[in-house]
C-alpha positions, 0 to 999 in steps of 0.5 A: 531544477525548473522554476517555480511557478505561483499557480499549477494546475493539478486534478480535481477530483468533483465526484460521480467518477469524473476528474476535471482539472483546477489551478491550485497556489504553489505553496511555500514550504515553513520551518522545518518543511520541503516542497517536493515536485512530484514524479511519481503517484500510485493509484490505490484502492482507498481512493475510491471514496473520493473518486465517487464522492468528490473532495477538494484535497488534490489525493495521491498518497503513494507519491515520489519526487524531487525536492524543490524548495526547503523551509528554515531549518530543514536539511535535505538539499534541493534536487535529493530524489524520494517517496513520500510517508503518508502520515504526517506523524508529530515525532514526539509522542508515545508512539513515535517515541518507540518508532511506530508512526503509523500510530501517532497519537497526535497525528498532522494530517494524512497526505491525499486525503485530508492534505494535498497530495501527489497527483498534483504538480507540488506536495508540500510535506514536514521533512520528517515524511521524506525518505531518500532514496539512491539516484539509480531508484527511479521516482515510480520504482520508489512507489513500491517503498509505500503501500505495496513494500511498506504495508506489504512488509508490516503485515508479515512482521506482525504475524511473524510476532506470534507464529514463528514457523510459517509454512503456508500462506493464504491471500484472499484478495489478488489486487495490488496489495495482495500482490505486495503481499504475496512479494513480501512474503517470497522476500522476507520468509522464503521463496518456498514458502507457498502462498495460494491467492484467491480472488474474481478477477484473472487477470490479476491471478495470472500476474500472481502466479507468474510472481510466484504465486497458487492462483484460486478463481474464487468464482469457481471455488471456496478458499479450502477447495482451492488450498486442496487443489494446490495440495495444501490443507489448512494455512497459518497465516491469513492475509486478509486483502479482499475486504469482504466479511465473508470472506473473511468469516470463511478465512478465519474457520479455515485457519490452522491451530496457532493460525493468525488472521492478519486484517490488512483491508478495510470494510465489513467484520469479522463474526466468531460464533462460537468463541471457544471452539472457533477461537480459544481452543485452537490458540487463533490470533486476530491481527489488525496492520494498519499501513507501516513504520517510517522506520521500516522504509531503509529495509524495504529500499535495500530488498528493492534495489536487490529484486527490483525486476521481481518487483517492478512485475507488479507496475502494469501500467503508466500513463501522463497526469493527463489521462488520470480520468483513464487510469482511474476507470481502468484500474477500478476495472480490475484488469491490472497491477499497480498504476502509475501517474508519471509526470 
């Protein structure tokens, strides 16, 4: 391991699209803490606020790393490699009781967005936000444990809930989490299972469909003229990772009877006009998936290790902590997979 040093410099994000650099203090991990040398950080949709708006928090939350340092009390060696669970859940209340950290009700914080996060040098994390992973995954390889497996894979278990014979998938929206969806689905029901993909970028269904996927270009065609192009009528399940309102209304009308609408994305609403006929009497479910459990990470890490190049498909691009200004104006372009900050 290299030494410490008191002070790094890590990205700032200042606003109107712009990342300049500031020196940060090397924290000291407490009791019950680790200090993780970052490797890795994916970028993510979500962070478009902070890139447009500026924040004072170093973001990155889909980070992967090496442990540097240990606080009292805390376990994990020096030198363990692993990816980092975003929110800072307490281990203690109702929630974490039966294992759904995602919905801790006395949540620390979130790392990268209100604590310090991956694109710097160190992130100082509770213990208990530290999964392990094997030596042979590589810290960037370990990212697709976060938001593309974990977020991917929490979607599908919740609508494998209630609808237990899925025979067809829609996916509005082909960006990096409609492209861990649409993976989490080829693992997890079947490599059969059809998934038609919609979305305005073709760049991004091209990848979709060389990872298995029914590409729609949604500038040329509704969501129900692309699932009949493909020789497919009505879905039962719904992915929703466009975020659009109206897309999702279209998403919702087009479901199946017993179909499930599973509201992964974020932004706009949802508008049911005629709650019987739209809603009851088709027997709808409407699903909320907010990110994942720690818990599910050891599942996620052995389909990982099994399908690592199907996966690893959906990495396009890396680039050095030092061409984050880059990164980030191309991948807000569209034009690519999941990218990688490597340091």
């Amino acid at each position: 391991m290299n030494a410490i040093p008191q002070e790094v410099t890590v990205p700032h994000f200042v606003g109107g699209g712009r990342i300049v650099t500031t020196a940060k203090p090397v924290p000291q991990p407490g009791a019950g803490q680790l200090l993780i040398e970052v490797k890795a950080n994916a970028l993510c949709g979500s962070e478009r606020g902070q890139f447009r708006d500026g924040t004072p928090v170093t973001p990155g939350h889909e980070a992967a790393g090496v442990v540097a340092a240990a606080g009292p009390g805390a376990t994990t060696r020096v030198g363990t490699p692993g990816a980092i669970f975003l929110m800072d859940f307490c281990g203690e209340c109702r929630s974490c009781a039966l294992g759904h950290t995602n919905q801790c009700l006395a949540k620390r914080g979130d790392m990268g967005f209100n604590r310090d996060g991956g694109y710097g040098v160190y992130e100082l994390v509770h213990e208990s936000l530290f999964f392990p992973t094997p030596s042979d995954v590589t810290p960037t390889e370990a990212t697709l444990l976060l938001d593309i497996m974990g977020t991917g894979g929490h979607a599908i278990r919740r609508a494998s809930l209630v609808h237990k014979d899925i025979q067809s998938v829609l996916i509005p929206g082909a960006g990096p989490i409609g492209l861990g969806l649409l993976a989490m689905v080829k693992l997890m029901l079947g490599k059969d299972i059809p998934v038609v993909l919609s979305d305005v970028v073709p760049y991004r269904l091209e990848l979709a469909e060389k990872m298995g996927g029914l590409p729609v270009l949604a500038t040329e065609m509704s969501l129900a003229e692309g699932m009949k192009r493909h020789g497919l009528e009505l879905p039962d399940v719904v992915f929703d990772a466009a975020g659009q309102e109206r897309v999702r209304d279209e998403s919702m009308a087009l479901l199946a009877h017993r179909g499930v609408l599973v509201s992964v994305a974020h932004g706009g609403g949802l508008t049911i006009k005629n709650l019987y006929a739209d809603f009851v009497f088709r027997e709808m479910t409407l699903i909320g998936s907010e990110y994942f459990s720690y818990n599910e990470l050891p599942g996620n890490l052995e389909l990982l290790r099994a399908h690592r190049d199907y996966l690893n498909q959906i990495i396009t691009h890396r680039f050095g902590v030092g061409e984050i200004q880059h990164a980030f104006e191309l991948f807000f372009e569209g034009n690519t997979g999941k990218v990688i900050i490597e340091q």
